[in-house]
N, C-alpha and C positions, 0 to 999 in steps of 0.2 A: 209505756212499755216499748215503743215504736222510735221512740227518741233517745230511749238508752243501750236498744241492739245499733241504730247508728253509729252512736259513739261507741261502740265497743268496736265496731266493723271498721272505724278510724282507727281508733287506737291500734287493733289489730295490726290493720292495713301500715300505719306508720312503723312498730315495730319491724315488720317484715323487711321496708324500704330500707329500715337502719341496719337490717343485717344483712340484705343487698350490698348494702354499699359496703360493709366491711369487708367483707367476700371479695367484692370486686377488687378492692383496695389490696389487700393480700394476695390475690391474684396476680396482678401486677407487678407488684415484687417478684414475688418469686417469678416471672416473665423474664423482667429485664434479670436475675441473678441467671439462667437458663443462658439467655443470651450472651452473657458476660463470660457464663465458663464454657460454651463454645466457641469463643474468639478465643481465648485464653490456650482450650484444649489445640486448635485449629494452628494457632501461631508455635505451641509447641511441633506440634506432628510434621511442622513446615521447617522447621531450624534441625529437629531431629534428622529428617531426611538427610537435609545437605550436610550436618556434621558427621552421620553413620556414613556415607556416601567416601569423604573425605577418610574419615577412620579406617574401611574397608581397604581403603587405595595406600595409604599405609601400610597396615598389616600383611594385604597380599604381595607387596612390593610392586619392584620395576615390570612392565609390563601389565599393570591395569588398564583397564578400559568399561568405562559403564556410564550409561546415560538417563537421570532421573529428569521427572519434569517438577516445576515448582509454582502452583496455582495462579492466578493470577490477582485475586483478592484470597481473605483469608474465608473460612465458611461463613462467617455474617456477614460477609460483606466489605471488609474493610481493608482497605491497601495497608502494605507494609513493607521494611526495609529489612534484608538480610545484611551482615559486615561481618568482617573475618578482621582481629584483632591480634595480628600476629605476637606481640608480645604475650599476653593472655593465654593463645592456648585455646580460642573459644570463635563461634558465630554466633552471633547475638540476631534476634529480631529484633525491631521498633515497630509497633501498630501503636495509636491510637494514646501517645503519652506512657503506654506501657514497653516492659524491655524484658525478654526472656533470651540465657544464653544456653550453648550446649559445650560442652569440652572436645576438644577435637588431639590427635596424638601427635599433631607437627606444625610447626612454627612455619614449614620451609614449604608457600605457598609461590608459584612461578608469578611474577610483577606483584606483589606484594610487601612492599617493605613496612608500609604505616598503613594504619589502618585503610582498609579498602573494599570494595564490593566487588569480587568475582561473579556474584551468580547474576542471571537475569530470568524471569517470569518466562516460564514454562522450558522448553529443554536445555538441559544443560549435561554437559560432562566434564566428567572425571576422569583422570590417567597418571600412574606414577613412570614418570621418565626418568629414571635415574634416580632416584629416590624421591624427586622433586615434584609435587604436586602440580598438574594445570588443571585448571579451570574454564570453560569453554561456552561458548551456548554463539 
């Protein structure tokens, strides 16, 4: 009798272990998915700024002036690149092999003719002079 609650207290024990590790294994997933969409959320909220930022300075015309900051990695951690693509219409981020853009309402960015990065990691502003966007930091 002593040798068959053993083996049950194995088997038991083993069963447990295998759904240990499934759990763990699932766990993890969903981890790194967690991670993934707040890089994802982080690099939007970051390109959003500077395109709203941009947007505003249009719409309210000649005479803006406003100064946002822009993080210096994204919320996990990972550096990225802002560009303003004057043909397009748009500022794009690049992190991490990924590329999220936003639409912006003017082409007519001050030293900008070909593709270009105005902003830099942490303050920057905005000002429409003459209808003409600068960019500053």
């Amino acid at each position: 009798m002593r040798g068959q609650t053993g083996i049950e207290l194995m088997v038991f024990i083993g069963i447990l272990l295998v759904v240990f590790v499934v759990f763990m294994a699932v766990a993890n997933t969903k981890r790194e998915d967690v991670e993934r969409d707040v890089g994802i959320l982080s690099a939007k909220q970051v390109v959003e700024t500077a395109s709203s930022h941009i947007n505003s300075a249009v719409s309210v015309g000649d005479g803006y002036h406003a100064t946002f900051l822009l993080p210096v990695t994204l919320q996990n951690g990972v550096s990225y690149t802002l560009q303003f693509v004057p043909g397009n219409q748009r500022v794009y981020i690049q992190w991490e092999e990924k590329e999220w853009s936003s639409p912006i309402l003017t082409s007519n960015i001050h030293d900008c003719t070909g593709a270009c990065n105005p902003f830099a990691v942490g303050e920057n502003t905005v000002e429409n002079k003459g209808g003409e966007i600068w960019i500053s930091n």
